[in-house]
Jmol script that loads the backbone (N, CA, C; Angstrom):
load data "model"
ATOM      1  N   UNK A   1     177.478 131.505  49.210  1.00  0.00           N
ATOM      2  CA  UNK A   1     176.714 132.703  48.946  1.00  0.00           C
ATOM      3  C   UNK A   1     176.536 132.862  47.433  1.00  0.00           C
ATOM      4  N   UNK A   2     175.594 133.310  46.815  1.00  0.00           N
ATOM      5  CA  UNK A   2     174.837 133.337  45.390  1.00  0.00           C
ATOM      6  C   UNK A   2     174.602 134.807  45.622  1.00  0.00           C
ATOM      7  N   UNK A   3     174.835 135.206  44.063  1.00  0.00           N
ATOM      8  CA  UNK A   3     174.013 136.585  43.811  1.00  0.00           C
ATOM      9  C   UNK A   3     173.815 136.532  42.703  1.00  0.00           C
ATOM     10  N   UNK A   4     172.240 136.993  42.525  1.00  0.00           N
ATOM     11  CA  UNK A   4     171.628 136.612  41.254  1.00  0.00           C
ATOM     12  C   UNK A   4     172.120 137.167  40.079  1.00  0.00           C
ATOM     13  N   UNK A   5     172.135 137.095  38.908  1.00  0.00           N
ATOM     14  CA  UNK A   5     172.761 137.391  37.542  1.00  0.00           C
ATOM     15  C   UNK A   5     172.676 138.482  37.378  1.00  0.00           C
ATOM     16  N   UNK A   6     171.264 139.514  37.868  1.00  0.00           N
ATOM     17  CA  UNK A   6     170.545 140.554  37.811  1.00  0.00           C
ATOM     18  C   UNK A   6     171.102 141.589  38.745  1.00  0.00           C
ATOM     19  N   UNK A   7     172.343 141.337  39.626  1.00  0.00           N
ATOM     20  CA  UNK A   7     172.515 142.039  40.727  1.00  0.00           C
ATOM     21  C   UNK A   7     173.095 143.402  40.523  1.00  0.00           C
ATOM     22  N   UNK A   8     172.278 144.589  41.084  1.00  0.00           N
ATOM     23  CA  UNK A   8     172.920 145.669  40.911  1.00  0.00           C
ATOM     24  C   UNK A   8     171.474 146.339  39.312  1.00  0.00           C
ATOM     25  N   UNK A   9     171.619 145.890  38.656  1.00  0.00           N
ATOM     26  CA  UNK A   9     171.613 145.983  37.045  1.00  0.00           C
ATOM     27  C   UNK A   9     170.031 146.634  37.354  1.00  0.00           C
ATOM     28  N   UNK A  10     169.535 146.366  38.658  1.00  0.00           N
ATOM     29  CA  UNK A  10     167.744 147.105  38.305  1.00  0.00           C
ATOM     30  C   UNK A  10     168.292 148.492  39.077  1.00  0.00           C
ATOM     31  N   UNK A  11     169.080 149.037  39.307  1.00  0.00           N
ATOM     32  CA  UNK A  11     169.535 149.845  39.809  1.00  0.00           C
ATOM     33  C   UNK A  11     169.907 151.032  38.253  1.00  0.00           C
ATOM     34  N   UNK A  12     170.841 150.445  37.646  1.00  0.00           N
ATOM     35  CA  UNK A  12     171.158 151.097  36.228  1.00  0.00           C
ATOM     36  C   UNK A  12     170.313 151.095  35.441  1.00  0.00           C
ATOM     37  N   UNK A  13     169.043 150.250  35.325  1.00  0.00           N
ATOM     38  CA  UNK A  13     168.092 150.377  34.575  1.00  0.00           C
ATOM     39  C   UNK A  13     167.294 151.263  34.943  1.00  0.00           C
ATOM     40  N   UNK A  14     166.701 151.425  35.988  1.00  0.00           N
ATOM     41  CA  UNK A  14     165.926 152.929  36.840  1.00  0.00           C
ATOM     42  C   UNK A  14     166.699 154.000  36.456  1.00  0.00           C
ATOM     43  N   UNK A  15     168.055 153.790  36.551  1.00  0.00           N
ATOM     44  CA  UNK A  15     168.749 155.387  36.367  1.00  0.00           C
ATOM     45  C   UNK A  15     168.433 155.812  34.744  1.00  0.00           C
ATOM     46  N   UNK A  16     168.825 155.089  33.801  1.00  0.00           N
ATOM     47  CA  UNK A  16     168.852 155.140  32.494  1.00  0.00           C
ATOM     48  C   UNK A  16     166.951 155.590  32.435  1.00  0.00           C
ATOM     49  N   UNK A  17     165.856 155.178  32.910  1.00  0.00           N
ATOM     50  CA  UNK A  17     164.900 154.786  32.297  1.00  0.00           C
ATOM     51  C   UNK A  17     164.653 156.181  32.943  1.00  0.00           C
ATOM     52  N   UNK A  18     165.140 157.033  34.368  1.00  0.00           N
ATOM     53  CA  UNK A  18     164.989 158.345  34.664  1.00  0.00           C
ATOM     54  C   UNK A  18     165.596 159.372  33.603  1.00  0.00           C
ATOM     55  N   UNK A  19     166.708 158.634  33.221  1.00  0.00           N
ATOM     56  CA  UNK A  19     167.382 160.125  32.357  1.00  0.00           C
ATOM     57  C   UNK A  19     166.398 160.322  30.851  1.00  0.00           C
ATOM     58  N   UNK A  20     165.785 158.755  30.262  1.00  0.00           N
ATOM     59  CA  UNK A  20     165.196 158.883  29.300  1.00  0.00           C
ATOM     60  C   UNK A  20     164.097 159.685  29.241  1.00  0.00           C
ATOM     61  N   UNK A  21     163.650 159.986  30.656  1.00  0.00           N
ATOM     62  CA  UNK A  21     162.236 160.419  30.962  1.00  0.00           C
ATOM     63  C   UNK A  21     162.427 162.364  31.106  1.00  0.00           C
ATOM     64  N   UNK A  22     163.489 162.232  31.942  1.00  0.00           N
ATOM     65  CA  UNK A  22     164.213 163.790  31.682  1.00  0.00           C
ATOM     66  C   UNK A  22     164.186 164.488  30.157  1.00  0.00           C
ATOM     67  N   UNK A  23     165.251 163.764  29.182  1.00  0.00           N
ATOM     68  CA  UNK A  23     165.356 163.938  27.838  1.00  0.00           C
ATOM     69  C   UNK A  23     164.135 164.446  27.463  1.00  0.00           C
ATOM     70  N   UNK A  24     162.940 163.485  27.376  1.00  0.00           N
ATOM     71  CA  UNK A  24     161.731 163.647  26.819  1.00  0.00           C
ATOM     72  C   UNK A  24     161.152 164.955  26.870  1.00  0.00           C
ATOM     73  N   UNK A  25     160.675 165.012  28.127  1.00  0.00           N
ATOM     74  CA  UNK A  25     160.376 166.120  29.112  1.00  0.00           C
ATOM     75  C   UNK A  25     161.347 167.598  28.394  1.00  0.00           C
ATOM     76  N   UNK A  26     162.391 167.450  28.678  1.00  0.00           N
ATOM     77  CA  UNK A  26     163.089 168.374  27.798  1.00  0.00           C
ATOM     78  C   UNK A  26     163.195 168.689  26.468  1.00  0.00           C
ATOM     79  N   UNK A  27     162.684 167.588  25.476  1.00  0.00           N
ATOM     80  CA  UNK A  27     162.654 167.715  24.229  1.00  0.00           C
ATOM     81  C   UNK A  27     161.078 168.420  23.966  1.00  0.00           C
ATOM     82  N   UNK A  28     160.151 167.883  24.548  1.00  0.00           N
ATOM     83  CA  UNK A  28     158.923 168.579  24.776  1.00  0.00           C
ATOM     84  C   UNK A  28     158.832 169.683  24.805  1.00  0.00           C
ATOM     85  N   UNK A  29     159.673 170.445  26.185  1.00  0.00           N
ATOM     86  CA  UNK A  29     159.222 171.788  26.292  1.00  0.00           C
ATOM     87  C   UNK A  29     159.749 172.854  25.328  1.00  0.00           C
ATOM     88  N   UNK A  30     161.427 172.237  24.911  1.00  0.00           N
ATOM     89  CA  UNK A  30     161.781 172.982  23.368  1.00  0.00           C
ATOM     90  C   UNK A  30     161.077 173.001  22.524  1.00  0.00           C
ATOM     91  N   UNK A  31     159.950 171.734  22.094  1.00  0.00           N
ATOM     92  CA  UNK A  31     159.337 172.055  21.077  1.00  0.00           C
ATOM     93  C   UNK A  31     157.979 172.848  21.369  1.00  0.00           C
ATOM     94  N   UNK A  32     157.462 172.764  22.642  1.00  0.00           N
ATOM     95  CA  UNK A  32     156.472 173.548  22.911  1.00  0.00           C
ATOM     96  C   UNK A  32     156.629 174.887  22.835  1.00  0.00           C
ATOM     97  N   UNK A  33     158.112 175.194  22.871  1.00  0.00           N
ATOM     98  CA  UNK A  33     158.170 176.982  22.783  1.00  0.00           C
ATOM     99  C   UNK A  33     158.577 177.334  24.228  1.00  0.00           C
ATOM    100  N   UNK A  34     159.106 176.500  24.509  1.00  0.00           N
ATOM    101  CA  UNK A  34     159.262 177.269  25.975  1.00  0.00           C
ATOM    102  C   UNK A  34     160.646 178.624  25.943  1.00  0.00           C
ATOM    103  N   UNK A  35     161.620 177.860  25.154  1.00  0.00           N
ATOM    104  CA  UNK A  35     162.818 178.635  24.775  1.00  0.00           C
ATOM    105  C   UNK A  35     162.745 179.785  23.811  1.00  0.00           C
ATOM    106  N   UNK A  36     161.403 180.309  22.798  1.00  0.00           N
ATOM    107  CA  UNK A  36     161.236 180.931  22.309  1.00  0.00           C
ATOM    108  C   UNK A  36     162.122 182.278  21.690  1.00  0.00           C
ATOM    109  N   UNK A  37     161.791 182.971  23.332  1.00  0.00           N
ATOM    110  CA  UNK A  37     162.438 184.331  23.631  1.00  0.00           C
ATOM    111  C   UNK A  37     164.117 184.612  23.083  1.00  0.00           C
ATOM    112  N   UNK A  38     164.780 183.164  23.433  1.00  0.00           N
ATOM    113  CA  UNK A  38     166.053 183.289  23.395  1.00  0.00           C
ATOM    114  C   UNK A  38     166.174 182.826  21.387  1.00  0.00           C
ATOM    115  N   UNK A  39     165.401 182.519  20.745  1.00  0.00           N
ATOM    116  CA  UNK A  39     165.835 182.404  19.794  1.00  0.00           C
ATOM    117  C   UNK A  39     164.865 183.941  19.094  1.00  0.00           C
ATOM    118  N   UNK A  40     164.209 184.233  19.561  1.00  0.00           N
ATOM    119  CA  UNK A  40     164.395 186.132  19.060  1.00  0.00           C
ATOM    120  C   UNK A  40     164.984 186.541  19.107  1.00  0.00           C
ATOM    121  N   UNK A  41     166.278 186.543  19.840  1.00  0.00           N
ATOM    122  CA  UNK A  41     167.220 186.853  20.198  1.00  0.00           C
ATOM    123  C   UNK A  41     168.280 186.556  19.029  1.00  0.00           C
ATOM    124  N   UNK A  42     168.206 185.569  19.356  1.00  0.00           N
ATOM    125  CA  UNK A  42     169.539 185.013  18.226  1.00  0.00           C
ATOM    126  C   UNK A  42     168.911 185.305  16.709  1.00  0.00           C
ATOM    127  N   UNK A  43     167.504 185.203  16.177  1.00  0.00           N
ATOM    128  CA  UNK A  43     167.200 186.078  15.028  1.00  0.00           C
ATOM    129  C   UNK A  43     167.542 187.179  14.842  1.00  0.00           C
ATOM    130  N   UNK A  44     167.148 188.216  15.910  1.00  0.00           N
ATOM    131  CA  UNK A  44     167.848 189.655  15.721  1.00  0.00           C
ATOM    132  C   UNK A  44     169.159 189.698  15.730  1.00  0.00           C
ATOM    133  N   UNK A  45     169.909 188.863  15.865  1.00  0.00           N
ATOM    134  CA  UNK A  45     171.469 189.033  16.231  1.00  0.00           C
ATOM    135  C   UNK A  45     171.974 188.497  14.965  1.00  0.00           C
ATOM    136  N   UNK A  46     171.146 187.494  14.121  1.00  0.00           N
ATOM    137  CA  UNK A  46     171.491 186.872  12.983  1.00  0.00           C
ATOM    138  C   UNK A  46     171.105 188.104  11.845  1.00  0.00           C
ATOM    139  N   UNK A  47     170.045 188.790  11.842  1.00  0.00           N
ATOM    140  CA  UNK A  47     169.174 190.298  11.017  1.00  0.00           C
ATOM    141  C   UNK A  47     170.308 191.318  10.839  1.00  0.00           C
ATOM    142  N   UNK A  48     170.938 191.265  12.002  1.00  0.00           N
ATOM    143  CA  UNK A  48     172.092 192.625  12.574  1.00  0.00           C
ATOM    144  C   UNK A  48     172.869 192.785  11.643  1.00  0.00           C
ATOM    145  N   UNK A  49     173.178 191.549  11.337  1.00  0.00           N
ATOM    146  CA  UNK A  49     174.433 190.838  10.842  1.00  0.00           C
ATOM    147  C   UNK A  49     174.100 190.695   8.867  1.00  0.00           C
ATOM    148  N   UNK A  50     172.840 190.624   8.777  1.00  0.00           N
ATOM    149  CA  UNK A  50     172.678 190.462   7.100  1.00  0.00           C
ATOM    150  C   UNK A  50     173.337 191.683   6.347  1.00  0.00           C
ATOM    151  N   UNK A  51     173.997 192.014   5.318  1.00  0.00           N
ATOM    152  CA  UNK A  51     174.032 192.954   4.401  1.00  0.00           C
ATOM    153  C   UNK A  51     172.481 193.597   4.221  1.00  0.00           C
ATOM    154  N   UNK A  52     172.847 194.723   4.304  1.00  0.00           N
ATOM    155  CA  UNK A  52     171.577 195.588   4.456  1.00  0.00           C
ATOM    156  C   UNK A  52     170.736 195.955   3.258  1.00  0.00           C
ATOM    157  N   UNK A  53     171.585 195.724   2.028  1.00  0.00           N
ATOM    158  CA  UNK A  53     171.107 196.717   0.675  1.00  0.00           C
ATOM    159  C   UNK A  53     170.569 195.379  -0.300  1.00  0.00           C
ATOM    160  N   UNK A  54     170.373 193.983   0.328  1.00  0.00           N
ATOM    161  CA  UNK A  54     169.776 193.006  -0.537  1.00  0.00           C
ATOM    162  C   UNK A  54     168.847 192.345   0.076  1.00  0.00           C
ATOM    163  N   UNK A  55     168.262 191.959  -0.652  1.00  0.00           N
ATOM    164  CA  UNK A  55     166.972 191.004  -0.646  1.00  0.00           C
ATOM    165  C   UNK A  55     167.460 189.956   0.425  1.00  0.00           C
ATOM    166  N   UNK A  56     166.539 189.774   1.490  1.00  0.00           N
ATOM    167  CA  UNK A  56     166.562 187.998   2.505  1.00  0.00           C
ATOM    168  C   UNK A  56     165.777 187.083   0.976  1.00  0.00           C
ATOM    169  N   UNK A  57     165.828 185.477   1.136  1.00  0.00           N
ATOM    170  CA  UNK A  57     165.189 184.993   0.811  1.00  0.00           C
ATOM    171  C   UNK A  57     164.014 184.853   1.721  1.00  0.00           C
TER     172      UNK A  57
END
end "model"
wireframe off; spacefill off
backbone 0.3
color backbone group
């Protein structure tokens, strides 16, 4: 019985080449703005927090 060199391995390559495709997809929609809302959030929460009586840059 023989099993080719390749055995198994197109199996881990599909998985890897799905998660790369996930990532993407996810890096996309962060930069499209999808998460927006939640970093208004964390601006106002960062604003809250400045000393009040000086200049922001």
């Amino acid at each position: 019985m023989t099993v080719s060199p390749l055995f198994e391995w197109e199996t881990v390559a599909v998985v890897v080449a799905l998660v790369a495709v996930v990532a993407l997809l996810v890096a996309v929609a962060l930069v499209a703005g999808i998460g927006r809302g939640s970093r208004r959030d964390w601006e106002a929460w960062l604003a809250s927090r400045a000393p009040h009586g000086e200049d922001r840059p």
